[in-house]
NUTIZA-272250 format. One line per field, with one value per residue (C-alpha): residue in one letter; x, y, z. Coordinates in steps of 0.5 Angstrom, whole numbers, always signed. Each point is the difference from the previous one (the first is absolute). Last residue first. Example, Ala and Ser with C-alpha at 12.3 -4.5 7.8 and 13.67 -1.06 7.14 Angstrom:
! residues 2
dose = c(S, A)
u = c(+27, -2)
v = c(-2, -7)
w = c(+14, +2)
This chain:
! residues 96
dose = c(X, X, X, X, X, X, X, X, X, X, X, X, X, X, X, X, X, X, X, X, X, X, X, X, X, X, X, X, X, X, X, X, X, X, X, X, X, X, X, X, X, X, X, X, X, X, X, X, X, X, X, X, X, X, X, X, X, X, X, X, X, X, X, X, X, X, X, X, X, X, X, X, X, X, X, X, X, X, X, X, X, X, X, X, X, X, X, X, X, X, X, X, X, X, X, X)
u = c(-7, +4, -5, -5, +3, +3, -8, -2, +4, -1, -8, +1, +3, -5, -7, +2, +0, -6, -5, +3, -2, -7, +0, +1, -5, -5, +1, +0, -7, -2, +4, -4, -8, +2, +2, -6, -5, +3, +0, -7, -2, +4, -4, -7, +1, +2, -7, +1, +7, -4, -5, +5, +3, -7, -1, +6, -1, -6, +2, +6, -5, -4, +5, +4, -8, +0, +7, -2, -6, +5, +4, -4, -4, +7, +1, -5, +1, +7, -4, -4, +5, +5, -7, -2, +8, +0, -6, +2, +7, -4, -3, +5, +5, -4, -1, +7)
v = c(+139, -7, -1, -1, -4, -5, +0, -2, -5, -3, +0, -4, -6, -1, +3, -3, -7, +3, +1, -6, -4, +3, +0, -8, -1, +4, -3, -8, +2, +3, -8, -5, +5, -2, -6, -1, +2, -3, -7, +1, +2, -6, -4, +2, -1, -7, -2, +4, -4, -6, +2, +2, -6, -4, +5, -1, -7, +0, +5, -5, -5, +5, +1, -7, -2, +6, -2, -7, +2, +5, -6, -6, +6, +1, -7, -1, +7, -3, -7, +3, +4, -6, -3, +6, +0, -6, -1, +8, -4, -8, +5, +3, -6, -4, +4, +1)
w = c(+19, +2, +5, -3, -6, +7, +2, -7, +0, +6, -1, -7, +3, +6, -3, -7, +4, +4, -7, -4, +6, +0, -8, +1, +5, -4, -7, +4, +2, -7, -3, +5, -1, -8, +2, +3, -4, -6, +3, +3, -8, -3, +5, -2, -8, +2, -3, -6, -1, +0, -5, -5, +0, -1, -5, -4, +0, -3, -5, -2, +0, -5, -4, -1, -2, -6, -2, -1, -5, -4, +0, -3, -4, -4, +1, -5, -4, -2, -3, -4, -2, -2, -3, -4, -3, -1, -5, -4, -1, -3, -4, -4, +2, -5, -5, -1)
């Protein structure tokens, strides 16, 4: 009984020594992961930065493209109600 009593305490202090090892093993290993992620989320964002132009011309012209196909379709829309709706408003005119 005296054997396992200070031969427990021994494998424990070696298991747990152990565990911490591959604990820094794998805190170290994250912390390189991370920063080479960073490296490449930089290098990400940089390419997206220089293609901030780009995006502005294409939204200006599709906004320019949608405000002119609002005013050609708001013309059409406007002579359409012209032609159908002007009958319509003759024939009540007329039934008063």
């Amino acid at each position: 009984m005296d054997f396992w009593l200070s031969f427990l305490p021994i494998i424990i202090y070696i298991l747990l020594i152990i565990l911490l090892v591959i604990g820094i093993i794998l805190g170290i290993k994250s912390i390189i992961t991370v920063n080479k992620v960073e490296k490449v989320v930089d290098d990400v964002n940089e390419k997206v930065e220089s293609l901030r132009g780009l995006f502005q011309i294409v939204d200006f012209t599709t906004d320019k493209l949608v405000t002119m196909t609002d005013k050609i379709v708001e013309g059409v829309s406007m002579v359409a109600q012209k032609l159908f709706f002007h009958k319509k408003n003759k024939k009540i005119e007329e039934d008063k």
